[in-house]
Every structure is written in C-alpha cells, then in structure tokens.
N, C-alpha and C positions, 0 to 999 in steps of 0.2 A: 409544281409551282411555276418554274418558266415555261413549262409547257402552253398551260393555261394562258398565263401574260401574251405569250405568244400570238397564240389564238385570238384571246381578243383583243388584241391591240391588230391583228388581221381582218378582224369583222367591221373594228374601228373605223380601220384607214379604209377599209373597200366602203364603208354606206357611206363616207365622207367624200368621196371619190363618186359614188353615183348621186347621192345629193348634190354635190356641184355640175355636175354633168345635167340633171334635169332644170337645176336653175337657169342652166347656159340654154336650156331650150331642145336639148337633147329628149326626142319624146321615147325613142328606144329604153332611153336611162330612166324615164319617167314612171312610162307604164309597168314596166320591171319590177320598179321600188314600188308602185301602188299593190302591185300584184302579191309582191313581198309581205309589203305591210298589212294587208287584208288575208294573206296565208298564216301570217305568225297571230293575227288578234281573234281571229275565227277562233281557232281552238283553243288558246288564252282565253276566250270568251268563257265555251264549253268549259275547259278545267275550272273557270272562278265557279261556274254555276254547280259542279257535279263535285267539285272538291269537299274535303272534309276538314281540310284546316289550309292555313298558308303553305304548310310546309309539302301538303300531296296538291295543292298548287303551279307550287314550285317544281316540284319533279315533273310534274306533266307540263310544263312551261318548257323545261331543258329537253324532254320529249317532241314536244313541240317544234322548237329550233333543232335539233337532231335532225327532223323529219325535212324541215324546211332544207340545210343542208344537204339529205341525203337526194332532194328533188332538183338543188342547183349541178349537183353530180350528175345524175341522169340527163339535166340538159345538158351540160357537157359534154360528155359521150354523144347525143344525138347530134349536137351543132358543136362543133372543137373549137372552133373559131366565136362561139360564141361573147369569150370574156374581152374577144376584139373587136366584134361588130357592135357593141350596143355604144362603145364610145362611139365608135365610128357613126353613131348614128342610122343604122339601120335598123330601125323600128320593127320588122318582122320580128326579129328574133327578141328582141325587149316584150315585145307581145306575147309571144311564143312563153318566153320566162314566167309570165305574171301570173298569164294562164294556167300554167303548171303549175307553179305557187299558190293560186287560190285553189286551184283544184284539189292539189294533195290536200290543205288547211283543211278543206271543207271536210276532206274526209276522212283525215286525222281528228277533226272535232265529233265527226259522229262514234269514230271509235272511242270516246274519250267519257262514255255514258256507265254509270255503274249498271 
C-alpha cells in the first residue's frame, strides 16, 4: 500500500517537475517528456488494439510503464548526471532520453501482438 503511494506520488511530483521545466522553455525538459509521452501511448496504443478486455489492457499498460522505467534506468547508467542536466537545460541529453523512450515504446508495442 505505502509502497505504491510512494511511487506514484514520485512519478507525480517528477512529470510535474518536467512539465514546469518545458513551460519555462526548457527544451531538454521538453523533448524528454514528448519522448516519454509518445513511448508510453505507442504501446498503450498496440495493447488497446491487440487486448482482449480492459483488464489484459491494463496489464500491458503497467508493462508498458515498467518498460518505460526500466529505459529511464538504462539512461541513467549511460549519462548519471542525466536527472541534472535536463534542468540544467542541456538539450542533448533530454534528446538522448526521448529517443530512448520512443525507441523502446516502439518496440515494446510490436511485442505486444498476439
């Protein structure tokens, strides 16, 4: 139970935190979150089309975000400094993130075919 809360009150406060950063004009923040947002709806996409009910929806939605997670991890490892350059404003690496993001999405949705 507080685990969970945890958690998403962590995913909360971080897209609130890059939402306000790409408002300020932060395109590092920007491109990141578009990256984000086009990795998690790709295969959200594939699951609504290839599901069988809401509920194997749903599990491959929490698959889905798993995935996207486990690809913010991996840039981490590659760039450590990452969760500080994209405030900072340095666009490569908000790039770098998006790209990974849609990338994995992409190919997390073709796995996602019965």
């Amino acid at each position: 139970g507080s685990r969970r809360g945890a958690g998403a009150v962590l995913v909360r406060g971080t897209a609130a935190r890059v939402i306000a950063l790409a408002r300020r004009g932060n395109l590092g923040a920007a491109v990141g979150l578009a990256g984000a947002i086009l990795g998690f709806g790709v295969p959200l996409a594939s699951a609504g089309q290839h599901s069988v009910s809401l509920v194997d929806m749903a599990i491959w939605g929490v698959v889905a975000m798993a995935v996207q997670i486990a690809a913010f991890v991996v840039a981490k490892m590659l760039i450590p400094s990452i969760a500080v350059d994209i405030p900072a404003n340095k666009g490569a690496q908000g790039f770098f993130l998006g790209s990974l993001s849609l990338a994995v999405g992409l190919l997390n949705a073709a796995c996602m075919s019965y």
